[in-house]
PLY file of the C-alpha trace (Angstrom):
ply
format ascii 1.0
element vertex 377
property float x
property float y
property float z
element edge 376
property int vertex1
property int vertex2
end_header
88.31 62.76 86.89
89.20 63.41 90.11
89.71 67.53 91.12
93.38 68.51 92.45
93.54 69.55 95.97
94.52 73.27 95.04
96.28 75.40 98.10
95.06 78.77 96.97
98.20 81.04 97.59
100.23 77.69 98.67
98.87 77.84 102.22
100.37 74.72 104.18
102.50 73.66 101.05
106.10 72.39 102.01
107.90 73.05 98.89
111.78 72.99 100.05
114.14 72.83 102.90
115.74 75.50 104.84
118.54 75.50 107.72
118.34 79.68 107.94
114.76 80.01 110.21
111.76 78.35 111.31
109.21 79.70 114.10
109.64 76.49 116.63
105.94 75.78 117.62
106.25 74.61 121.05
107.62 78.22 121.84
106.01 80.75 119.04
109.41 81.75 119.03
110.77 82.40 115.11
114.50 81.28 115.33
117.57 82.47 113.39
119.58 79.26 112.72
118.47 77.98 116.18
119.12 81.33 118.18
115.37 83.27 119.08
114.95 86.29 117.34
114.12 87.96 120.96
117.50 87.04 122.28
119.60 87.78 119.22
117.68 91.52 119.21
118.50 91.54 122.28
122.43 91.12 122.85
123.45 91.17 119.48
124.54 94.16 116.80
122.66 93.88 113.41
126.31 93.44 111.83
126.88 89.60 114.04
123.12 88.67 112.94
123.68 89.20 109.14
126.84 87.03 109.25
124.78 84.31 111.60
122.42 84.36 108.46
124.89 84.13 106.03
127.03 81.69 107.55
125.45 79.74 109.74
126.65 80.80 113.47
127.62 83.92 114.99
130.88 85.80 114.60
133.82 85.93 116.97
135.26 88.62 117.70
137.76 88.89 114.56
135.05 87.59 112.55
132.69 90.12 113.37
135.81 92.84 112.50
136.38 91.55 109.60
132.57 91.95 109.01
132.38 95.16 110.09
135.50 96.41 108.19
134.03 95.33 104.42
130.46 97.05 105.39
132.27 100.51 106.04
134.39 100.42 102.92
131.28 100.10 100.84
128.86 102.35 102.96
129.44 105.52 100.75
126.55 105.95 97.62
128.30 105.26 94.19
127.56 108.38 92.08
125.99 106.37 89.10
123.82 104.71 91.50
123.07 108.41 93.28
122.37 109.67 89.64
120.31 107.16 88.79
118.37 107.52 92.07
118.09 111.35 90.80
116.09 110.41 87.57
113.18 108.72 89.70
110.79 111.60 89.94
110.25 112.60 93.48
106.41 111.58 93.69
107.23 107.96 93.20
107.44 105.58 95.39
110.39 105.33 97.72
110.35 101.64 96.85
110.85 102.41 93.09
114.15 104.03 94.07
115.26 101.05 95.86
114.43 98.96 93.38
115.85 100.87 90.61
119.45 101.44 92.56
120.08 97.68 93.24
119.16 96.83 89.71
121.36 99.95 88.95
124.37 98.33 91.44
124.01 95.03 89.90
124.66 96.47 86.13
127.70 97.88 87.64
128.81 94.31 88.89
130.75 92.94 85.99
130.41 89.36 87.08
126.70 89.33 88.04
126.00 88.88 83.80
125.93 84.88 84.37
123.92 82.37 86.65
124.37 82.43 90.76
125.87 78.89 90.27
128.67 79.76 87.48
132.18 80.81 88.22
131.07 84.76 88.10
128.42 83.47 91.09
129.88 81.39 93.36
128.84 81.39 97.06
131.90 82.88 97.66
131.15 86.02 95.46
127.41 85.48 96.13
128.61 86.69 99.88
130.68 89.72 99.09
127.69 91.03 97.06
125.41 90.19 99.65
127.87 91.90 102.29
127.96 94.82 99.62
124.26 95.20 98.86
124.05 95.48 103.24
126.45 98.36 103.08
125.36 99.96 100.55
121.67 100.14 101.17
121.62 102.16 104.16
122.79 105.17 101.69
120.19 104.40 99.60
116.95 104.87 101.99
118.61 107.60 103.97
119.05 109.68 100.36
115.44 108.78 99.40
114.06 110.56 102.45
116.33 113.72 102.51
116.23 114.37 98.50
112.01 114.28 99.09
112.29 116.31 101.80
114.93 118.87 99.70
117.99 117.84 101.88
121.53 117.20 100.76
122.88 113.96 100.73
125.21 112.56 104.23
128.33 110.98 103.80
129.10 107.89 106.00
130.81 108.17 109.63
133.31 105.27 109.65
133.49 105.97 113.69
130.16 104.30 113.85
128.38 100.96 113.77
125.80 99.73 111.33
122.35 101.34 113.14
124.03 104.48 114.17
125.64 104.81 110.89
122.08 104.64 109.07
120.47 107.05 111.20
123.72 109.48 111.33
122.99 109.39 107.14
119.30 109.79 107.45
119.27 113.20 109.90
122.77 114.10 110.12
122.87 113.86 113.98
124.95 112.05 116.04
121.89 109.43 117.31
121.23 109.25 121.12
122.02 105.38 122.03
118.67 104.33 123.12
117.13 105.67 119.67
120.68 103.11 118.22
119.23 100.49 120.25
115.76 100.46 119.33
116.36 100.98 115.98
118.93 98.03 115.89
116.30 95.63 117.11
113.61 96.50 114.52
116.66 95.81 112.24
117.21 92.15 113.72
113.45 91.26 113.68
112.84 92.44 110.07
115.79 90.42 108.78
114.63 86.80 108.14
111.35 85.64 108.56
111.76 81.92 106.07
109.71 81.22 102.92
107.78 84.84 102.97
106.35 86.00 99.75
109.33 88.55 99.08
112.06 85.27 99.84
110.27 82.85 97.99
110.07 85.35 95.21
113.84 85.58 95.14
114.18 81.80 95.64
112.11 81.24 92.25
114.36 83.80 90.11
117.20 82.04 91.78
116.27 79.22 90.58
115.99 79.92 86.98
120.02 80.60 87.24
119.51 84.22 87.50
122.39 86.67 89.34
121.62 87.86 93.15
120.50 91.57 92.04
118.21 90.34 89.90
116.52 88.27 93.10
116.70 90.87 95.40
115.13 93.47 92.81
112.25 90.97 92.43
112.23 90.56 96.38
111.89 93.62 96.60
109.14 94.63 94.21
107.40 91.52 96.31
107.80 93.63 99.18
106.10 96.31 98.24
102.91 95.14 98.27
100.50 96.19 101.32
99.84 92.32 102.12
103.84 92.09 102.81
105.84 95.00 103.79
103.78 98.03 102.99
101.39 96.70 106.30
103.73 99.12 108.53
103.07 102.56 106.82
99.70 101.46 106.56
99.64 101.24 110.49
100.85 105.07 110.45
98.36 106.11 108.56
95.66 104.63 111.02
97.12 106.23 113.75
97.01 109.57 111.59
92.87 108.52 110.96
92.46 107.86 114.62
93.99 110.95 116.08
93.68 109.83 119.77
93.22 106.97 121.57
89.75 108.39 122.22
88.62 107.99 119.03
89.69 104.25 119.10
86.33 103.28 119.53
84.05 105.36 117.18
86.94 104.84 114.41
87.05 100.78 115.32
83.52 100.74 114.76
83.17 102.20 111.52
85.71 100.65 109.91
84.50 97.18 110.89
81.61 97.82 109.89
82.68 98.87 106.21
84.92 95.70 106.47
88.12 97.16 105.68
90.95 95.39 106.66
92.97 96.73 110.01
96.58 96.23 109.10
99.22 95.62 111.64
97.44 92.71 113.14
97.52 88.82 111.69
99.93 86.83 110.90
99.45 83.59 108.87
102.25 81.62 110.65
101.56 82.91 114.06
98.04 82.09 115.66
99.00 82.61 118.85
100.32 85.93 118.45
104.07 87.29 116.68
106.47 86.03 119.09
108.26 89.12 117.61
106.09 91.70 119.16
106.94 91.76 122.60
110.34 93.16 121.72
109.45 95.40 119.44
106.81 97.30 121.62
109.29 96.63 124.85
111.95 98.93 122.07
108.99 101.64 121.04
108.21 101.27 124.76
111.86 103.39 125.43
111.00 105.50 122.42
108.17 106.75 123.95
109.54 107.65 127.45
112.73 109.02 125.39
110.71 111.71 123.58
107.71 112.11 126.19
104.86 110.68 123.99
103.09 108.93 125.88
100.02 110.04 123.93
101.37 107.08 121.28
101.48 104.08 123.74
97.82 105.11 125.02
96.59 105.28 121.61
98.53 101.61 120.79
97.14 99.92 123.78
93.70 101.19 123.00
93.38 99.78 119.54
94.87 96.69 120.33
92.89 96.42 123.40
90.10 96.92 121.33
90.33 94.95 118.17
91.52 91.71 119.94
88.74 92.00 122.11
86.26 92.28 119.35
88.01 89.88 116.72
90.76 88.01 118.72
93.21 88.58 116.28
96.98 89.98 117.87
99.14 92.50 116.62
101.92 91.40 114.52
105.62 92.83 113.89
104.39 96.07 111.99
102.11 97.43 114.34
104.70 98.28 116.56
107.59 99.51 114.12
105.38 101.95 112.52
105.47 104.25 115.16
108.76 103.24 116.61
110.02 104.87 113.19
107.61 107.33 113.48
109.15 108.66 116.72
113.06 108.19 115.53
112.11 110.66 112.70
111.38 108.81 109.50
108.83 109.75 106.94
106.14 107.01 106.91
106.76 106.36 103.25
110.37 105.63 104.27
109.04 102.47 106.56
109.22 99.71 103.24
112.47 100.94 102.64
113.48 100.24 106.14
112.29 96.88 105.67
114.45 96.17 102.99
117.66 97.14 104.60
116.98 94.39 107.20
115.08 91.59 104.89
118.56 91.93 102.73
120.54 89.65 104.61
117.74 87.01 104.76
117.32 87.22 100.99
120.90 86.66 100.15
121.19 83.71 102.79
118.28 82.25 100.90
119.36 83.08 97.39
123.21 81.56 98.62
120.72 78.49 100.00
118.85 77.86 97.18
121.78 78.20 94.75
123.84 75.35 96.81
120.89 73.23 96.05
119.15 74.42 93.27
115.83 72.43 91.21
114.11 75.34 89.17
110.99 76.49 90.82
107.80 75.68 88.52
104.35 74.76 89.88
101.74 73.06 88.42
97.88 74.87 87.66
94.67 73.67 87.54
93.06 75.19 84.38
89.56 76.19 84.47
88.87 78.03 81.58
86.70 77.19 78.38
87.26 73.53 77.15
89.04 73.19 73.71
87.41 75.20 70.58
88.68 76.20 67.24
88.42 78.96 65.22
85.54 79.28 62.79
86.45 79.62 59.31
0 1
1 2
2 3
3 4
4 5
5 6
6 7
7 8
8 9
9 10
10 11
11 12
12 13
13 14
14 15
15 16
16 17
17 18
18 19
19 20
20 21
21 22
22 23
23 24
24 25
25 26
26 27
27 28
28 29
29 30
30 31
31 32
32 33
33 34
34 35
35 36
36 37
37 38
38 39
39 40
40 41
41 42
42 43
43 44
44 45
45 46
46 47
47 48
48 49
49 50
50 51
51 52
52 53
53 54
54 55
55 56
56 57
57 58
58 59
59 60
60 61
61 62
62 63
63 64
64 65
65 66
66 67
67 68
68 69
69 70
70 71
71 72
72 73
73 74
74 75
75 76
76 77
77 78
78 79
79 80
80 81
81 82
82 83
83 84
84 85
85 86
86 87
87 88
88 89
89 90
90 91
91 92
92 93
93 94
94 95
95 96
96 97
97 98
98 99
99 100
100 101
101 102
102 103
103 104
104 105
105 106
106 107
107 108
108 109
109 110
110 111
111 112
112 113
113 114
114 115
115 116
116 117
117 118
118 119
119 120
120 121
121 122
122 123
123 124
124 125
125 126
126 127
127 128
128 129
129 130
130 131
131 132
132 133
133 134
134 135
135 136
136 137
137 138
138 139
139 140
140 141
141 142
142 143
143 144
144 145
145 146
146 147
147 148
148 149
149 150
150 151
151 152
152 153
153 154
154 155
155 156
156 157
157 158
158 159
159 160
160 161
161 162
162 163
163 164
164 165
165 166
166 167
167 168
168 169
169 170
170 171
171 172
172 173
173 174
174 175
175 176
176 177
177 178
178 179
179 180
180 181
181 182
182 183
183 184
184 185
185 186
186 187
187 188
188 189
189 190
190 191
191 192
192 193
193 194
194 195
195 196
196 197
197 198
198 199
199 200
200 201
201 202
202 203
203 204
204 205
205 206
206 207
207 208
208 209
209 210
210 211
211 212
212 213
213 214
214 215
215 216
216 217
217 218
218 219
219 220
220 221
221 222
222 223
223 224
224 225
225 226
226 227
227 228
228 229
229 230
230 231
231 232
232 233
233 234
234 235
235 236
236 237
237 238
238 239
239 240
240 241
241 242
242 243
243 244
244 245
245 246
246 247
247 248
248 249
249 250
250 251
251 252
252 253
253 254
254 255
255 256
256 257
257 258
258 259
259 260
260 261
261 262
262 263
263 264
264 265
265 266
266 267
267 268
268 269
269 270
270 271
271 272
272 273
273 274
274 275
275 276
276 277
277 278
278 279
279 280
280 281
281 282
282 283
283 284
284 285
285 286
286 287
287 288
288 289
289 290
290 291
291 292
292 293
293 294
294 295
295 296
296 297
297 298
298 299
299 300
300 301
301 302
302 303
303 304
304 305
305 306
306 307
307 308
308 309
309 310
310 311
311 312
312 313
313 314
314 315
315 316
316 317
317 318
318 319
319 320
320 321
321 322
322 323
323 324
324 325
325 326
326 327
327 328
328 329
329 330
330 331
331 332
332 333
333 334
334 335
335 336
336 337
337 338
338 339
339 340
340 341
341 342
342 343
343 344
344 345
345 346
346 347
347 348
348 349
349 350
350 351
351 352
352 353
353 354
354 355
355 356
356 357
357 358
358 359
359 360
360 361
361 362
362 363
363 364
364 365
365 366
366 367
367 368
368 369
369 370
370 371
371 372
372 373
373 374
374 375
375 376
């Protein structure tokens, strides 16, 4: 009998279409329907990007209004998802808290009982709770950080855009607008990144008929994991091991040796490095001449300097956002979180996606257990 060709964790399986991304491979450059990510982080507001994800090309100008107007009116945290937020004890995980309050949202959405296909699910609706889950998520991670760190909750500013809006909520300071601009761009390059393990995740309980929430709660719970989206605290807490880019070395060489694995660097779409990188440490780049710590590029340039000397492996998108957030002022635990907020509007355009199209997600195994055998009697 011949053995199955088994593609442990699916590597180089095709298993579906998409028209929302794809990393182009005669440029390295990961595209948002067509546009590169560099040059949408670079002229565009997070708000035009989510639509261009959602709809398939970017806003005009009453459009993007429009847009911009339904965010704002559902910015402001629902007290029953606040009080449910309030239950989660305070050493758990910020993730658990996001988590809990979309699954808590989505119980609160009287038509999200049925299937993303039936008339309580259509794309149409699908959108409006994917625009809603955008606004409303914002209030979510900025509460998580200031209730751990014993700080009342911020309401929304309706004077200002998405990014400012999310840090006005998270430190209750009118942001400067090169700390808007950086933090937009992380925002853009965390959105969409194709079939991901936290997308595919939410394509698969998509296509089982489930509701939106329900994919985006599994998404997210897909996210959490250090392989995915926890990689960017993990690259704070190195920095916190290292100290100094002096120690780069010593520290390099001792955890190679103990062959732990350096997160922040490898990617397995990108072999020639994350064409999202460049704009990401261009953005921590002004963060660093903005607060005058220039002790934080010296230590970034010496372990990359280092490690893809010694193992030729590049940095991907989290090893620069981790301290980019770092520097704006969020808690390292808050990073995931962050993460979410942006992967949201790439989870709902896939979830929209694979609804329009739908065949129910269900691979085949190989079993290798212990052949047939029956109980003695």
């Amino acid at each position: 009998m011949t053995e199955p060709d088994i593609k442990k964790g699916l590597a180089g399986v095709v298993v579906d279409t998409t028209a929302i991304s794809k990393v182009n491979p005669e440029t390295n450059s990961l595209l948002y329907r067509g546009y590169p990510v560099q040059e949408l982080a670079a002229t565009q507001p997070f708000e035009a990007v989510a639509y261009l994800l959602w709809n398939g090309e970017l806003p005009d100008a009453a459009q993007l209004a429009d847009l911009r107007a339904t965010e704002r009116a559902h910015r402001a945290l629902a007290a029953e998802v606040k009080a449910v937020i309030d239950l989660i004890p305070l050493s758990a995980h910020p993730m658990d808290e996001v988590r809990t309050a979309v699954s808590a949202i989505g119980a609160s959405d009287p038509g999200a009982g049925g299937s993303v296909l039936n008339a309580g699910g259509s794309p149409a609706e699908n959108l409006e709770r994917s625009i809603r889950l955008f606004a409303a998520l914002p209030a979510i991670v900025a509460y998580g950080q200031r209730r751990r760190r014993g700080e009342d909750i911020i309401a929304p500013r309706d004077d200002l855009d998405y990014s400012a809006n999310f840090l006005w909520m998270t430190f209750g300071e009118e942001p400067d607008p090169v700390v808007v601009d950086a933090f937009n761009r992380s925002m853009i390059l965390y959105a969409e990144h194709s079939f991901n393990a936290s997308t595919f995740t939410a394509r698969v309980i998509t296509s089982t008929l489930s509701d939106l929430y329900s994919a985006v709660v599994g998404a997210i719970g897909a996210l959490k994991g250090p392989l995915h989206g926890g990689a960017n605290e993990a690259v704070l807490h190195i920095f916190d091991e290292i100290g100094s880019a002096d120690n780069v070395v010593p520290w390099l060489d001792a955890a190679l040796a103990e062959k732990r694995k350096i997160m922040g660097f490898g990617h397995r779409v990108y072999k020639k490095g994350d064409s999202r990188v460049p704009t990401m440490k261009a953005a921590l780049d002004t963060l660093v001449e903005h607060y005058g710590r220039e002790d934080v590029a010296e230590l970034y340039d010496a372990l990359e300097s280092e490690f893809v000397a010694r193992k030729g492996i590049y940095p991907n998108l989290d090893y620069p956002s981790g301290p980019a957030y770092n520097l704006i002022g969020f808690d390292t635990l808050t990073f995931t979180p962050l993460f979410v907020a942006a992967r949201v509007t790439g989870w709902t355009a896939h979830v929209i996606e694979q609804a329009g199209a739908n065949a129910l997600i269900r691979p085949l195994s190989h079993y290798d257990g212990v052949d047939e055998r029956h109980v003695e009697r």
